[in-house]
C-alpha positions in Angstrom: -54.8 -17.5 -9.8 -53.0 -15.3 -7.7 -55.5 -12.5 -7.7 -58.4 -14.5 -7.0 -56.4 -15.1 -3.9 -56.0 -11.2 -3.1 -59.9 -11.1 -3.6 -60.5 -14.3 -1.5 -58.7 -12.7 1.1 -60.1 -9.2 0.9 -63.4 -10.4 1.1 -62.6 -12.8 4.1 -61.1 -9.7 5.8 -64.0 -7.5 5.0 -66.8 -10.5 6.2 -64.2 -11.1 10.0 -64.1 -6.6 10.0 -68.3 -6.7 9.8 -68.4 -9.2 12.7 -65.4 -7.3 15.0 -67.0 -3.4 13.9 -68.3 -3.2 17.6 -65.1 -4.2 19.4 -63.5 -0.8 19.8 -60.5 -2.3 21.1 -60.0 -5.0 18.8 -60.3 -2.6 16.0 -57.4 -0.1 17.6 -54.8 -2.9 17.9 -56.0 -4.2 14.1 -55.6 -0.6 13.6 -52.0 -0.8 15.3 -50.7 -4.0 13.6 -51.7 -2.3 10.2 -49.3 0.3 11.1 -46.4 -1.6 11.7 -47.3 -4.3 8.7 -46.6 -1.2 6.4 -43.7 -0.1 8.2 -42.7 -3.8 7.8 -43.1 -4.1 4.2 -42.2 -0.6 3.4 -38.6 -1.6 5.1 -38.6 -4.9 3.2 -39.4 -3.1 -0.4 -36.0 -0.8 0.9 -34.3 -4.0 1.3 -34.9 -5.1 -2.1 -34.4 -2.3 -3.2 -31.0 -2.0 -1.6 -29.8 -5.5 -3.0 -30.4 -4.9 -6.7 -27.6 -3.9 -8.2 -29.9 -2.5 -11.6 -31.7 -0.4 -9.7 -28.5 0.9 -7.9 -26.8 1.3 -11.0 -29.5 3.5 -12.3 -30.0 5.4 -9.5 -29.2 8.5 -10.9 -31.4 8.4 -14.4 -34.3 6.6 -11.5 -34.0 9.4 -9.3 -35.4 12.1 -11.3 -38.5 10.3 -13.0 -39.3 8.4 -9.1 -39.0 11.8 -7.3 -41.8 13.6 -9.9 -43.7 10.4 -10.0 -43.7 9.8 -5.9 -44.3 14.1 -5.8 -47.0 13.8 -8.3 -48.8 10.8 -6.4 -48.5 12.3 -3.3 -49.8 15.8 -4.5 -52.4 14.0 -6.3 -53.5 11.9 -2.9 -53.3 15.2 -0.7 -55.5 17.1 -3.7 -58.0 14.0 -3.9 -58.2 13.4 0.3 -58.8 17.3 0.9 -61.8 17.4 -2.1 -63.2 14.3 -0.6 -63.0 15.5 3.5 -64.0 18.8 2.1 -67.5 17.5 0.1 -68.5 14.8 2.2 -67.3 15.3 5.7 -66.9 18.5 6.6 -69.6 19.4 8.7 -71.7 22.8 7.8 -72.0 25.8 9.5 
């Protein structure tokens, strides 16, 4: 049930997105309030986080395995976005 209600909502954002795609500054304070709703839920995720006592037991065997998993995501993003800007953006000489 719950991830028809992602899609539902996904699709409602995309169909209110087609209609606003003109507004230039309706899209930069979307663009803003995106921003800070990661921030947001970035700093609630710390906060959880923070209040298991599990994950803060484990910390140190956690540590190792999320700092090569978070490096090898964030290598592998990098690796992708500059293949992707490089093929299909980048304009030609």
């Amino acid at each position: 049930m719950t991830s028809y209600i992602v899609i539902a909502l996904f699709a409602i954002g995309i169909g209110i997105g087609w209609f606003l795609r003109d507004k230039e500054k309706t899209r930069k304070n979307i663009d803003t309030a995106v921003t800070w709703s990661v921030y947001l839920l970035l700093f609630l995720l710390g906060i959880s986080v923070g209040v298991n006592k599990d994950i803060i037991n484990n910390f140190s065997q956690i540590g190792y395995q999320a700092f090569w998993l978070t490096f090898g995501a964030v290598a592998g993003s990098v690796l992708i976005a500059w293949g992707v800007y490089h093929f299909f953006f980048k304009v030609k000489n």
